[in-house]
C-alpha positions in Angstrom: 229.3 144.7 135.4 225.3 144.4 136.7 223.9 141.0 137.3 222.1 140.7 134.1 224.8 140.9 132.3 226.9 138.4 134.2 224.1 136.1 133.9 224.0 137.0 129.8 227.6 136.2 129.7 227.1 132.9 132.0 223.7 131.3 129.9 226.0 132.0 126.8 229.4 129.8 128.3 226.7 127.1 129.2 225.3 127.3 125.7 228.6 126.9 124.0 229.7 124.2 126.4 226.1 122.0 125.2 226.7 122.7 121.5 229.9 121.5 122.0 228.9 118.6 123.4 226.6 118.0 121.0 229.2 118.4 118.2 231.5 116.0 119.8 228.8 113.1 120.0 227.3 113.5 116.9 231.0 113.1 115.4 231.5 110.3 117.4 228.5 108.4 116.3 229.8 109.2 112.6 233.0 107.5 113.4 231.4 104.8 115.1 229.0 104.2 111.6 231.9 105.0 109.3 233.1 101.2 108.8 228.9 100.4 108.3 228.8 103.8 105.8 231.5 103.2 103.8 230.9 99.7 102.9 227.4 100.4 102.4 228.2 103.0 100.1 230.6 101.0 98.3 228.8 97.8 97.8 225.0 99.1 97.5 224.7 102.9 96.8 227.5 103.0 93.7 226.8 100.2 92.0 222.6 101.2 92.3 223.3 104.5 91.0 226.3 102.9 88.1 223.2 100.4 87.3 220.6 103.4 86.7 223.6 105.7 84.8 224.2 102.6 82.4 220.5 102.0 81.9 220.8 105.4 79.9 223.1 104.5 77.8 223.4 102.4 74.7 225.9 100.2 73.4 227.8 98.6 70.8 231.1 96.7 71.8 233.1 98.9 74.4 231.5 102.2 73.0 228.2 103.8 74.7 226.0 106.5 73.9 223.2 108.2 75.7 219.6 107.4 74.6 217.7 108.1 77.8 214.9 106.1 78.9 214.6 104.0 75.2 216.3 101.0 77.1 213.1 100.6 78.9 210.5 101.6 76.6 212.5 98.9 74.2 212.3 96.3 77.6 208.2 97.0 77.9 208.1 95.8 73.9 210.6 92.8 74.8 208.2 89.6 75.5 211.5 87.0 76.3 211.4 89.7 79.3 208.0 89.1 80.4 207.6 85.5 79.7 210.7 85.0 82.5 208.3 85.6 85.4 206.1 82.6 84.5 208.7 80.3 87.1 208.8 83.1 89.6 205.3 84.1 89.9 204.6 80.0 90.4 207.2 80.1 93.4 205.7 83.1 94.6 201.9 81.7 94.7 202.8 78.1 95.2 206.5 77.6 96.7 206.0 80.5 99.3 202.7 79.8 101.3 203.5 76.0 100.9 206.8 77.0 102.7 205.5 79.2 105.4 202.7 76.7 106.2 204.9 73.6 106.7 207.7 75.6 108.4 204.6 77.0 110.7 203.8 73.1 111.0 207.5 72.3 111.7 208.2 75.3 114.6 205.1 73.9 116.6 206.7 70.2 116.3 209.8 72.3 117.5 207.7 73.9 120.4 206.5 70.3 121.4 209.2 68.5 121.4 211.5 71.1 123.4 212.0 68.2 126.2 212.8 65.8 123.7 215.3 66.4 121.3 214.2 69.7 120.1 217.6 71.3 119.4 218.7 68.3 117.7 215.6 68.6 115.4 216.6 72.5 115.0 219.9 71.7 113.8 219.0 69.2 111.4 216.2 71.1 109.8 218.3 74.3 109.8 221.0 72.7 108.4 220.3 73.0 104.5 220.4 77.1 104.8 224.2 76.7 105.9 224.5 75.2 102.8 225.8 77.7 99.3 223.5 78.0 96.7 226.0 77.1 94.6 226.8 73.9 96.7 223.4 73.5 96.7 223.3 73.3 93.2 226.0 70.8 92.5 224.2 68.2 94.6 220.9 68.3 93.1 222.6 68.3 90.3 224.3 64.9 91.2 220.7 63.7 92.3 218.6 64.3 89.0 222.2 63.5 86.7 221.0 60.3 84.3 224.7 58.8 84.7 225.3 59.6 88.7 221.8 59.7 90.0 221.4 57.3 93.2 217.6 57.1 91.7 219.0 55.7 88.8 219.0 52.2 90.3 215.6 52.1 91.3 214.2 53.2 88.0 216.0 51.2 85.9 214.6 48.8 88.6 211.1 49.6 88.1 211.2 49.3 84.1 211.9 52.9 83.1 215.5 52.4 81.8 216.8 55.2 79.9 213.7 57.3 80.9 215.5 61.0 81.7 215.4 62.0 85.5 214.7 65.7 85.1 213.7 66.8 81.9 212.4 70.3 81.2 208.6 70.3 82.0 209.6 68.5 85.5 211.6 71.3 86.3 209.3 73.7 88.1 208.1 71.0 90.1 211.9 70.3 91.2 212.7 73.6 91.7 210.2 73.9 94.1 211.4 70.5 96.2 214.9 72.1 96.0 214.1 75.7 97.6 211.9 74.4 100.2 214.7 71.6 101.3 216.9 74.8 101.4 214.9 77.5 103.4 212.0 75.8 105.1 214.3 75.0 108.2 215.5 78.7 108.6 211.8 80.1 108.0 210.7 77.2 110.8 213.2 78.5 112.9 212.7 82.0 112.4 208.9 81.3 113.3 209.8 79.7 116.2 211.6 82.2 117.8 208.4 84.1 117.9 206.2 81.5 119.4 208.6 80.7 122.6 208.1 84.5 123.1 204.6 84.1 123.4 203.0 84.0 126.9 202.3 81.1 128.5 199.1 82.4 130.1 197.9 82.2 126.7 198.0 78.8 126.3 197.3 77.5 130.0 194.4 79.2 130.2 193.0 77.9 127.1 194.6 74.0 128.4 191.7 74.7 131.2 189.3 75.1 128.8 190.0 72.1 127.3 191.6 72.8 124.1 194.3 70.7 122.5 197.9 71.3 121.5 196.9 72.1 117.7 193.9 74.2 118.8 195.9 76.3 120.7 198.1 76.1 117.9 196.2 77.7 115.1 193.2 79.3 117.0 195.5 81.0 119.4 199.0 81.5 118.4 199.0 81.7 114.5 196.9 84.8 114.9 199.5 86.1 117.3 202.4 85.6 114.3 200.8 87.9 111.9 203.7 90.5 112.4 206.5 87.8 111.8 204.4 86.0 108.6 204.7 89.0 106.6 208.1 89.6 107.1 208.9 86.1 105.8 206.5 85.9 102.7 207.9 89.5 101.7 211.8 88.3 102.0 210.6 84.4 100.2 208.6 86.9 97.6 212.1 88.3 96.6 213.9 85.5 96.6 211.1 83.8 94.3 211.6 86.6 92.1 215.0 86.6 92.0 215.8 83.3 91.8 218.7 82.2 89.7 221.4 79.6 91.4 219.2 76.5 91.2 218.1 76.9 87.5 221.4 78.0 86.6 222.7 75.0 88.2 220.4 72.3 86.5 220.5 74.2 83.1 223.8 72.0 82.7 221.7 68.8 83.1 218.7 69.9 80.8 218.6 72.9 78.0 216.7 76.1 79.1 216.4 78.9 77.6 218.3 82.6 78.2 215.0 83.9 79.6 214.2 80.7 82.2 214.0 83.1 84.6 214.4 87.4 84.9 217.7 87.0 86.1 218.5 84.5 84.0 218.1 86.6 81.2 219.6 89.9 82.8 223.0 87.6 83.3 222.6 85.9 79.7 221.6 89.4 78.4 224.9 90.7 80.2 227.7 88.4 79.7 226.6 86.0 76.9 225.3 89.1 74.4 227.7 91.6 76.0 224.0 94.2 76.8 225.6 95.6 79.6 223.3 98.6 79.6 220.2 96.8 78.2 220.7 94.9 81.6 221.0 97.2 83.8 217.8 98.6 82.5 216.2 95.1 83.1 217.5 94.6 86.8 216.2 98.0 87.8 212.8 97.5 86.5 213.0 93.8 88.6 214.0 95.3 91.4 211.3 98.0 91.1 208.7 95.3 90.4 209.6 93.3 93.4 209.3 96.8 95.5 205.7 97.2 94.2 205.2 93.7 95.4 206.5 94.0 98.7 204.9 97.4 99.1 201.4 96.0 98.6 201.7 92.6 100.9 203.1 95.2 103.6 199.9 97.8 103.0 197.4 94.8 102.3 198.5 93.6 105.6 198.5 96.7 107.7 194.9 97.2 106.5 193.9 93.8 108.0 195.8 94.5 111.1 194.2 98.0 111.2 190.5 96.2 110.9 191.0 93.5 113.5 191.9 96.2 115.6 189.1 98.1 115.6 186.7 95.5 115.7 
């Protein structure tokens, strides 16, 4: 046997031996996501692809037919569809800024008073997130009752006995209280996380120059929180989209109608009307709206980043 050959025979042992350790990695790192995989594929893939199967169908009782896409052309004609995104499209232009500026507000009183209380402050202000929606829901619903109120006291006091606490055309305004009481602490946190990361050279060298605490604040280190803002006003856009347990809750204090809010409807459409497929058509056009929405914050801003950059 001449050289070459031995040295044919030995490039081709070496080559097996990599593949196969290759092979035994990849599988490895397969078992290790298998848990992660098979949930995933369970509790998100199946029921996304049962949801666009049953979107095709019609249905009448328990029996179901295909019809194709006239579920949606039907939901494009359906204004009780539509009109449901007057609530979310106030939280999205009102309750979302409002909640990203005072949580900004709240993670720089964090930052300040580190030395002095600050994770006592955290806890307390992070608090209402550990709180269930459904929870949540229950005990606003308690505050606005007319029989169980605490507020009922002082506005019988003030001369408005038997004036309603929460009545219908209130009710954006108290959603709005309820769902920044809820997330504003986590989003402060969340913002505040980023800001101790920050370098201090930043702001010492700009102390020098003579700037204050809130100039360093906004002129210096908002600017630096780009990449964490629109993160949090795309997840707070979905959520103000798909908002449902705080209406659904206070719909037992004040009527509201099936279509209060999109998935209001989709659930009323669902469970009360028995439109499984009708629903499934609606919840797939939400979720494809609220993609389109979270696709253009997340280009708009990568164009801004893009032109700061090369100025």
């Amino acid at each position: 046997m001449t050289d070459e050959m031995k040295n044919i025979k030995m490039q081709e042992i070496m080559g097996k031996k990599k593949v196969s350790k290759r092979t035994v990695a990849t599988i490895k790192a397969y078992l290790f996501l298998a848990p992660f995989l098979l949930l995933f594929s369970t509790m998100v893939i199946y029921p996304i692809a049962l949801g666009v199967k049953l979107s095709l169908y019609g249905q009448r009782g328990a029996r179901m037919w295909y019809i194709g896409f006239q579920n949606f052309a039907t939901i494009f004609q359906d204004s009780r569809f539509w009109e449901s995104f007057r609530i979310p499209l106030f939280l999205l232009l009102v309750q979302v800024p409002l909640m990203i500026f005072i949580a900004t507000l709240i993670a720089f009183s964090y930052e300040r008073l580190q030395k002095k209380g600050g994770a006592f402050f955290r806890f307390v202000y992070y608090l209402p997130y550990t709180i269930p929606g459904i929870v949540t829901g229950i005990i606003w619903s308690y505050i606005f009752s007319d029989g169980m109120s605490p507020f009922r006291t002082v506005i019988d006091l003030l001369g408005y006995s038997g004036t309603k606490i929460l009545t219908r055309q209130h009710l954006p305004s108290i959603l709005l209280v309820i769902i920044l009481w809820a997330f504003t602490g986590y989003t402060a946190f969340i913002i505040y996380s980023s800001l101790i990361s920050i370098p201090k050279e930043f702001s010492e060298q700009a102390q020098l120059d003579g700037a204050t605490f809130w100039q360093i604040a906004f002129k210096i280190k908002v600017p630096l929180l780009k990449g964490v803002f629109i993160p949090l006003f795309i997840f707070n856009a979905i959520g103000a989209i798909q908002v449902f347990n705080e209406p659904w809750m206070l719909s037992k204090l004040v009527i509201l109608p099936s279509n209060y809010t999109p998935a209001m409807y989709i659930y009323n459409s669902a469970f009360a009307q028995g439109r499984f497929t009708y629903a499934a058509a609606m919840g797939l056009i939400l979720a494809f709206l609220t993609f389109l929405i979270s696709l253009y914050v997340l280009r708009s801003a990568a164009k801004q980043m893009l032109a700061g950059d090369s100025q």
